[in-house]
KOLTORDO-17989 format. One record per residue: x, y, z of N, C-alpha, C in turn; residue in one letter. Coordinates in steps of 0.1 Angstrom, whole numbers, padded with zeros to 4 digits, always signed. Atoms other than C-alpha are relative to their C-alpha. Layout:
REM KOLTORDO-17989
XYZXYZXYZA...
REM end
This chain:
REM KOLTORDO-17989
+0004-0011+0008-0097-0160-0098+0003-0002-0015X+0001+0003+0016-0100-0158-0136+0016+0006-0005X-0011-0007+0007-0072-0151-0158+0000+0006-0010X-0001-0005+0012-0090-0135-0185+0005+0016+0001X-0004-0013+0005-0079-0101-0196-0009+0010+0006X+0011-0013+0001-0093-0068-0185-0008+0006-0008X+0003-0004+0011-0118-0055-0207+0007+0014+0000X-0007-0014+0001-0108-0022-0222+0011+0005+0003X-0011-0006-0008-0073-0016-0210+0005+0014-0006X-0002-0011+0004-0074+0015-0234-0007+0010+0002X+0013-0010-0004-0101+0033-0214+0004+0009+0009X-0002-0011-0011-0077+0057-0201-0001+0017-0004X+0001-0016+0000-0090+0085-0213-0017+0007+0003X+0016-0002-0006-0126+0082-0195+0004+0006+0018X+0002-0007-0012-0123+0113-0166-0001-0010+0016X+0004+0001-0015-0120+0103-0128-0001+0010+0006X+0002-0010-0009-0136+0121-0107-0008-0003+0017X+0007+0003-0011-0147+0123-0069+0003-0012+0009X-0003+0014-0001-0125+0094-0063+0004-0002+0021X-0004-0006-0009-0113+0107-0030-0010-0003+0012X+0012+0007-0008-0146+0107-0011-0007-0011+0003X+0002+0012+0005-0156+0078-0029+0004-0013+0008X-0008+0014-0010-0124+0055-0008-0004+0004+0011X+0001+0006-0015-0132+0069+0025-0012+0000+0004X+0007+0004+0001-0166+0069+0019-0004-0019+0003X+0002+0015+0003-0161+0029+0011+0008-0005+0009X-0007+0008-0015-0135+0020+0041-0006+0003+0010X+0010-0002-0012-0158+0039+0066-0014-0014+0003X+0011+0005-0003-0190+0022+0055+0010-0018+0001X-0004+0008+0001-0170-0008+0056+0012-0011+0008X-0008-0004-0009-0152-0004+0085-0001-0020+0009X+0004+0014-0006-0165-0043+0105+0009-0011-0011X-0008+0013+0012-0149-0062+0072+0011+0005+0000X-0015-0003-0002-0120-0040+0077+0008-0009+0009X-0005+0002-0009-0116-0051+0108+0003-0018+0001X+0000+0013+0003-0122-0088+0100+0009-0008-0007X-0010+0007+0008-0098-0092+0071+0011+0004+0007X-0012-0003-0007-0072-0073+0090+0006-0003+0011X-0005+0002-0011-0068-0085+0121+0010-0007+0002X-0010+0009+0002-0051-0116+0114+0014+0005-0007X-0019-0001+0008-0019-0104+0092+0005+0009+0006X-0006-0007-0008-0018-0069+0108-0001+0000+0013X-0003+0006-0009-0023-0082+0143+0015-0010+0002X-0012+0006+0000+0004-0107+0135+0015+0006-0002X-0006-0012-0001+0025-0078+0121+0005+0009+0012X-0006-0007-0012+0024-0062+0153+0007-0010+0011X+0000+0010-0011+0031-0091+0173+0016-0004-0003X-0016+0002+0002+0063-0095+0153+0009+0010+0001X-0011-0009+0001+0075-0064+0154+0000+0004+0018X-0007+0000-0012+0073-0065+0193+0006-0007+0005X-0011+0009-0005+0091-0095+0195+0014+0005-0003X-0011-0003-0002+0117-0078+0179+0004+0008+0007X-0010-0011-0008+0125-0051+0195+0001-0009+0016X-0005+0002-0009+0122-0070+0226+0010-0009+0003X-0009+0007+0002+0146-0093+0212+0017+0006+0000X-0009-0011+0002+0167-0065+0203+0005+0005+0013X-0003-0009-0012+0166-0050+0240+0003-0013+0012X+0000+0005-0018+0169-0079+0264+0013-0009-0006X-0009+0011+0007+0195-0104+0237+0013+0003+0002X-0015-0005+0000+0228-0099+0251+0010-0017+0004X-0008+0009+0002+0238-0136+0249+0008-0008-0016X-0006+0003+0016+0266-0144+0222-0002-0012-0005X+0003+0008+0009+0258-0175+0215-0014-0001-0007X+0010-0002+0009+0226-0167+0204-0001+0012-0007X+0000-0010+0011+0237-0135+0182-0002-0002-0016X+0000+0007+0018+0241-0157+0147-0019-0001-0001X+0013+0002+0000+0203-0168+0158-0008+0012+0000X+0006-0011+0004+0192-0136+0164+0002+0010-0010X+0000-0011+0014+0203-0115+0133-0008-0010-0012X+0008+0005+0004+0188-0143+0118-0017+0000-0001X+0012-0001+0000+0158-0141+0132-0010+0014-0003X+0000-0013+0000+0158-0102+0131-0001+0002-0018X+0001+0002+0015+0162-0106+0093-0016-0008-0002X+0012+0002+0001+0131-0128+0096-0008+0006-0005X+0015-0011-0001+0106-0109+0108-0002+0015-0013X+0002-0011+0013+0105-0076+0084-0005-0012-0016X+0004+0007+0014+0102-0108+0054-0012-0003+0001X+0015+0010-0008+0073-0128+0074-0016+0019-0005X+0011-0009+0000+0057-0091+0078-0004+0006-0016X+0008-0006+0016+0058-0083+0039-0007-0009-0005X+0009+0006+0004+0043-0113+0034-0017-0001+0001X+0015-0004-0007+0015-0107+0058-0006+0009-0006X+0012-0011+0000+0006-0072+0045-0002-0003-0018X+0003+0007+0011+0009-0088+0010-0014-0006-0001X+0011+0010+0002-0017-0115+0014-0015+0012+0008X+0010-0009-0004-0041-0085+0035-0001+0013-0013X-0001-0012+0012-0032-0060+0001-0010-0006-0009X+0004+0007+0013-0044-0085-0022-0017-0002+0004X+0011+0004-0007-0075-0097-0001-0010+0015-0001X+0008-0011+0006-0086-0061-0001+0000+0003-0008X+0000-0003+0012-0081-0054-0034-0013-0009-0010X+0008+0008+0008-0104-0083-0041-0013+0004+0005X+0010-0005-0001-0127-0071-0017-0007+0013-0007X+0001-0014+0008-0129-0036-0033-0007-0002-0011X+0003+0003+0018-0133-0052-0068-0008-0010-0003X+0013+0010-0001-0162-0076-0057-0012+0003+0001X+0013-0002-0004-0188-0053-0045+0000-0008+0015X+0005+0008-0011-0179-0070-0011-0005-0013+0005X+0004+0013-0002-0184-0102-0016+0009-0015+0002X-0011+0014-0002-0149-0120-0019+0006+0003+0014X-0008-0004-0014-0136-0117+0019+0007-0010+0002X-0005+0013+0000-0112-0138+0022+0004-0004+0017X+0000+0002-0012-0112-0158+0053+0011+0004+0010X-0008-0006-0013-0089-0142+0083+0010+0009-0009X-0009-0011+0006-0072-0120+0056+0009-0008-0006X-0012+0008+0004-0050-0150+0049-0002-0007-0011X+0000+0012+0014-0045-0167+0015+0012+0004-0007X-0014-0004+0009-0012-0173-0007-0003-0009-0011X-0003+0005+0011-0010-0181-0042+0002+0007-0010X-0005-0008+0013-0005-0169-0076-0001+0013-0001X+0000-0020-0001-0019-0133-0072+0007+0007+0006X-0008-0007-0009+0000-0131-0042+0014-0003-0005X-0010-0002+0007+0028-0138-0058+0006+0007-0012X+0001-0008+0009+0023-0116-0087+0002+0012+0006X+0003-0009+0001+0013-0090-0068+0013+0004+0010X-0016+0002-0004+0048-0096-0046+0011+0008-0007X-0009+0001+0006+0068-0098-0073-0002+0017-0006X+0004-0013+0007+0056-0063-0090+0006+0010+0012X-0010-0015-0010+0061-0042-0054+0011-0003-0002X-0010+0003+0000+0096-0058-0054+0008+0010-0017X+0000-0006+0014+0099-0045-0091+0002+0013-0003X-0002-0017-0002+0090-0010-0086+0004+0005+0009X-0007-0012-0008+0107-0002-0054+0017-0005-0009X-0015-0004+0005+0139-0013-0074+0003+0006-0008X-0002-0012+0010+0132+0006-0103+0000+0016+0008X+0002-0009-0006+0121+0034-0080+0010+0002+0007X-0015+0000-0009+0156+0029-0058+0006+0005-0008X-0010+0004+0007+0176+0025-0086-0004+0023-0006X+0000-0018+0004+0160+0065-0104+0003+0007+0013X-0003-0007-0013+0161+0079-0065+0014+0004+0002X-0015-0003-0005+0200+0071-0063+0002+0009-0010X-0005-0012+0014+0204+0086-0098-0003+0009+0000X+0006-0013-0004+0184+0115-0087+0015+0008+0011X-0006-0007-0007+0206+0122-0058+0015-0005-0004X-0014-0006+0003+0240+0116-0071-0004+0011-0011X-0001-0010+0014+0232+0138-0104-0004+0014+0012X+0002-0013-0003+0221+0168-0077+0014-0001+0008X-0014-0005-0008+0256+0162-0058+0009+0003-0010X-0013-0001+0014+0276+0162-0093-0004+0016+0000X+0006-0014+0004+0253+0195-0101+0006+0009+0010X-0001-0014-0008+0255+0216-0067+0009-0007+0010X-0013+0005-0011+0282+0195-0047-0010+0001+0014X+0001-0002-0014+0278+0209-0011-0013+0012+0001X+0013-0011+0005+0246+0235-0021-0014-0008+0008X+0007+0011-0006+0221+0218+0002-0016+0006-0006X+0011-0009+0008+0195+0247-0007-0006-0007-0013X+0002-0001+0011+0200+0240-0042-0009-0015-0002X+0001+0011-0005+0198+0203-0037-0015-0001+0003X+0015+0002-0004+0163+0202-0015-0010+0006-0017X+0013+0000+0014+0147+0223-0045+0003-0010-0009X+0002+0010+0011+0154+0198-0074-0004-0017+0007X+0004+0011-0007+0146+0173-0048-0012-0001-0001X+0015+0003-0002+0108+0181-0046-0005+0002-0016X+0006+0007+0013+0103+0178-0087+0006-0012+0000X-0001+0010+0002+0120+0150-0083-0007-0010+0005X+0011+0002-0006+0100+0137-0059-0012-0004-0005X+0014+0000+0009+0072+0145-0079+0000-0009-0013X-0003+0010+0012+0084+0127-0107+0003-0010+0004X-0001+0012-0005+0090+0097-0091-0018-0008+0002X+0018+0001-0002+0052+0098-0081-0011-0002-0008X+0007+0003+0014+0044+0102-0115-0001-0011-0006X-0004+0011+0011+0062+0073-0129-0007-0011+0011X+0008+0013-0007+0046+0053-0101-0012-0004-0004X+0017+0007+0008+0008+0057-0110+0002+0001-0014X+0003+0006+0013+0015+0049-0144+0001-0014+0003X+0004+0021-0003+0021+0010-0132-0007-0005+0008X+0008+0003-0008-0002+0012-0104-0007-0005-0001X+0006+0012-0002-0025-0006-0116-0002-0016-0001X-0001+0016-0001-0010-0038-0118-0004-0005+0009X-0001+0006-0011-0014-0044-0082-0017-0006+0000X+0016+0005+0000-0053-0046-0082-0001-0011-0010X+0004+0009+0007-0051-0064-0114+0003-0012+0004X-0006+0012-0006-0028-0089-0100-0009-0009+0010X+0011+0008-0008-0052-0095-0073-0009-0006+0000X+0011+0008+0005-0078-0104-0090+0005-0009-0014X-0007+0009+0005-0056-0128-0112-0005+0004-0015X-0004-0003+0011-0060-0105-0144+0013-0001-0008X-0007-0003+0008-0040-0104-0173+0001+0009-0004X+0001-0017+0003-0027-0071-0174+0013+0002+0007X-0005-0003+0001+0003-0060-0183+0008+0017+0003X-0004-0014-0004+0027-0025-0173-0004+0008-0010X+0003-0009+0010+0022-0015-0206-0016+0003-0001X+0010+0000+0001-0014-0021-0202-0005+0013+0013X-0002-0010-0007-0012-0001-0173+0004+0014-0002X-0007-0016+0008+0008+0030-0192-0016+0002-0006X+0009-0003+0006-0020+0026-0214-0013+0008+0006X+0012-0007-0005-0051+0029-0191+0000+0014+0009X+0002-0011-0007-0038+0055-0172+0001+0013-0009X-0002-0011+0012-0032+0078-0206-0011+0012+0003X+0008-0011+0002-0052+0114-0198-0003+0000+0016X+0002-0002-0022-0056+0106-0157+0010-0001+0008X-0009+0004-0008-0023+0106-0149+0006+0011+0011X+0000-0010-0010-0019+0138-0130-0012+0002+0012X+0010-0003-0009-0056+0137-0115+0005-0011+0008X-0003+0011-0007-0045+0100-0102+0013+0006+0012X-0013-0010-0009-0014+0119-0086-0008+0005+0012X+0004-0010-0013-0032+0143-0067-0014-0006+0005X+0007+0007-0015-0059+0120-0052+0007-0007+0007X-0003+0008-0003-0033+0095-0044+0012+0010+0013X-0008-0006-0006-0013+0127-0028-0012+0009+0012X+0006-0006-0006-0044+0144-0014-0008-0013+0012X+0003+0013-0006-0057+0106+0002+0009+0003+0016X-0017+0001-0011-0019+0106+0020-0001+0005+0011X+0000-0013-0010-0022+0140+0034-0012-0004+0007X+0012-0004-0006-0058+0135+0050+0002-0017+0009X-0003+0010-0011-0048+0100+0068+0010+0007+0004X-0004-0001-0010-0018+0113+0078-0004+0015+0012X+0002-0016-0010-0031+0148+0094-0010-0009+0008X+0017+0004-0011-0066+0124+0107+0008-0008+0016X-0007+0003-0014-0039+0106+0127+0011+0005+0009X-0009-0007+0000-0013+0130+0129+0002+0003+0016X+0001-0006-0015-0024+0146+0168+0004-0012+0008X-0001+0015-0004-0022+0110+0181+0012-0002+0000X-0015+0003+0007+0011+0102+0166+0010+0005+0008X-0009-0007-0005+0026+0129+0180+0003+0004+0017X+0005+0002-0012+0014+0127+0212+0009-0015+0004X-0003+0008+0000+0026+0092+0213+0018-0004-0002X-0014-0001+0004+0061+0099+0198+0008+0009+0013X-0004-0009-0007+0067+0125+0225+0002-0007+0015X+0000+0014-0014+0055+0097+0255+0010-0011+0001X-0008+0012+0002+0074+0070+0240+0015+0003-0005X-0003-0001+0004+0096+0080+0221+0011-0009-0012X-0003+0007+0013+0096+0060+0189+0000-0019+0007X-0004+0015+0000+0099+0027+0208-0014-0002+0012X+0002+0006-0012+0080+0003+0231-0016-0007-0004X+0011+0006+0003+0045-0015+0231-0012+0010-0007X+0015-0012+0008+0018+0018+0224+0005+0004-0011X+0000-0007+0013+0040+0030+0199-0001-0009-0016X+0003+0009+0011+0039-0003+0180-0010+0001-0005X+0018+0002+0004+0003-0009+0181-0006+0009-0003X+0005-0010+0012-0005+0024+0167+0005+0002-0008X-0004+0003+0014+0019+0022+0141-0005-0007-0011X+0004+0004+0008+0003-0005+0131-0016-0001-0005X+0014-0003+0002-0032+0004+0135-0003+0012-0014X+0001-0010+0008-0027+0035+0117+0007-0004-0017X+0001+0004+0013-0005+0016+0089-0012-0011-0009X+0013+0011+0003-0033-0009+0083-0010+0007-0006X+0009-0004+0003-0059+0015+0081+0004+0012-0014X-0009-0007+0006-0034+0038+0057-0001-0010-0017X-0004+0003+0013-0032+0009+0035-0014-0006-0002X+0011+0004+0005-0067-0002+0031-0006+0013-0008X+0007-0013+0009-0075+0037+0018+0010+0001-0013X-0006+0002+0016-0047+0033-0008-0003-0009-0003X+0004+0006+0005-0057+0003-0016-0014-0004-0009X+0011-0009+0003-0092+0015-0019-0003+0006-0011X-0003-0016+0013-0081+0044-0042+0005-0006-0012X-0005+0002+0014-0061+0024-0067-0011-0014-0007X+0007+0004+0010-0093-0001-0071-0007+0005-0008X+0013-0011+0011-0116+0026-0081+0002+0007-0009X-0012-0003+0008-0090+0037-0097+0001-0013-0015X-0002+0010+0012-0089+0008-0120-0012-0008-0003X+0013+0004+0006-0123-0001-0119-0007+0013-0010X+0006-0009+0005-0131+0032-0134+0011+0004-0016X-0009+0002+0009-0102+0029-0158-0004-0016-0010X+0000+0011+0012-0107-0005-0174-0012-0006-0002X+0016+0002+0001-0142-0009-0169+0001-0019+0004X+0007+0014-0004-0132-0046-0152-0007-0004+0009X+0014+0005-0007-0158-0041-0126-0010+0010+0004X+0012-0005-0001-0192-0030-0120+0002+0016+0011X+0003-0012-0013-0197+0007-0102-0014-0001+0006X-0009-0005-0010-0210+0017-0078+0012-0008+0009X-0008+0007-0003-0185+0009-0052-0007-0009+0012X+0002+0006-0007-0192-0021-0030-0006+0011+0014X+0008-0004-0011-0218-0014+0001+0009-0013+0013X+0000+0007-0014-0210-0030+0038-0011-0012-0004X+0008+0015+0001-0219-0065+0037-0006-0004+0019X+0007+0001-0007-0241-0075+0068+0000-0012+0004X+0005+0013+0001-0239-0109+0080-0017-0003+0006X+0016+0000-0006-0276-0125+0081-0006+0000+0017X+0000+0001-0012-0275-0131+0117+0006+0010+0011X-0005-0010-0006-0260-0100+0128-0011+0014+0008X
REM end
C-alpha cells in the first residue's frame, strides 16, 4: 500500500449522510467476499476459542497447569491477531471498490501493525478515562447507585465521543496512509455527533437482527459449549465487518481518499 498522505484531511466539515444504509447495503451485496475473507481468521477464531474451553473443562492434570495458563493466555493474543489481519483486509476491501481481497483474509505487515498498535492505544486511553469516570462518581455519590448509573450514561456517551474523533486512523492505517490522530480530530470537525449516532444506531440494528437467536441459544446453552461458540462468532464477524464498513465510508467521505460510490460485489469470471 502507498504511504502517501490522505488528500484533504481538513474535509471535515463536508455533511454525512445516509451512511447507515449505505454499510448494510455494501456488506449484504457483498455478502460471498464476506464470506471468503472471513472464513480463515474467524473460523480459526472459533476453533481457538473451543479449544479453550475444552482445555479449561477436561485439564485437571498438574503438571500440565504452568502449560495450560500458558496456553490459555495464548489463545485470546493469536485471536486478536486474527481479527486484526481480517479488520484491516476489510477495510482495504471497503476502500478499493472491491478489488483488494486479500487472499484467505490473511496478511501481516506494517498496516497491520499500525492498525494493532492504535486499537491497543485507544482501549488504554479509553481504560485509563473509564476508571477515572468511575472512581470520580464513587468520590461524588459513595454508595448512591441510582446516582451513579445516571452520570454513567453521559459518560458513556462521552467516551463514544472521544472515540470517533480517532476513528479514522484505523481505515487509514489499512490502507498504509499517513494520517495522523490529529489529522483524524481534524476530519471529523462538524460530523462528530452524526458519526456517533450512525456508529450507535449500526450497533443497535446488528444487535436486535441477531438478538432472538442469541437468546434463544443463551437460554439452551447457557453461555458455554460448541453452538454457543460458533454463533458468537458468526455474529461477531458479521458485527465487525458493518463497523468496519461504517468507519470506511466514513472516511472515504471525510477525506475524499477514495472514489464514491461504495464498492459493488465483485463476481468472479467463471462463477
Amino acid at each position: 500500500m502507498s504511504d502517501k498522505p490522505a488528500k484533504n484531511p481538513q474535509a471535515g466539515s463536508k455533511p454525512l449522510t445516509g451512511l447507515v444504509p449505505a454499510t448494510t447495503r455494501f456488506v449484504y451485496r457483498n455478502r460471498r467476499s464476506f464470506v471468503r475473507i472471513a472464513l480463515i481468521p474467524y473460523g480459526t477464531v472459533m476453533l481457538l476459542g473451543l479449544l479453550g474451553e475444552v482445555l479449561l473443562a477436561t485439564t485437571s492434570n498438574v503438571e500440565l497447569e504452568g502449560f495450560l495458563h500458558v496456553l490459555i493466555f495464548g489463545i485470546p493474543v493469536l485471536q486478536i491477531f486474527l481479527i486484526t489481519a481480517f479488520s484491516t483486509a476489510w477495510h482495504r476491501f471497503t476502500l478499493s471498490d472491491g478489488r483488494d481481497i486479500t487472499p484467505l483474509g490473511i496478511r501481516w505487515g506494517i498496516s497491520e501493525w499500525r492498525f494493532l498498535g492504535y486499537t491497543i492505544l485507544l482501549v488504554v486511553i479509553i481504560t485509563v478515562i473509564f476508571s477515572a469516570v468511575v472512581i470520580l462518581d464513587s468520590l461524588i455519590f459513595g454508595e448512591n447507585k441510582g446516582a451513579i448509573i445516571v452520570l454513567a450514561i453521559p459518560g458513556t456517551l462521552g467516551i463514544a465521543v472521544f472515540f470517533m474523533r480517532w476513528v479514522l486512523i484505523f481505515p487509514a492505517a489499512a490502507m498504509g496512509d499517513t494520517f495522523s490522530l490529529g489529522d483524524s480530530v481534524s476530519a471529523t470537525r462538524g460530523n462528530l455527533w452524526a458519526m456517533t449516532g450512525y456508529y450507535i444506531i449500526l450497533s443497535l440494528i446488528v444487535a436486535l437482527l441477531f438478538a432472538p437467536v442469541s437468546l434463544i441459544i443463551n437460554m439452551l446453552t447457557g453461555s458455554v459449549g460448541f453452538v454457543y461458540i460458533v454463533w458468537e462468532t458468526i455474529v461477531a464477524a458479521i458485527g465487525n465487518a458493518a463497523t468496519i464498513s461504517l468507519l470506511s465510508l466514513m472516511y472515504m467521505g471525510l477525506t475524499g481518499r477514495h472514489q464514491e460510490p461504495a464498492p459493488q460485489e465483485v463476481t468472479p469470471p467463471n462463477a
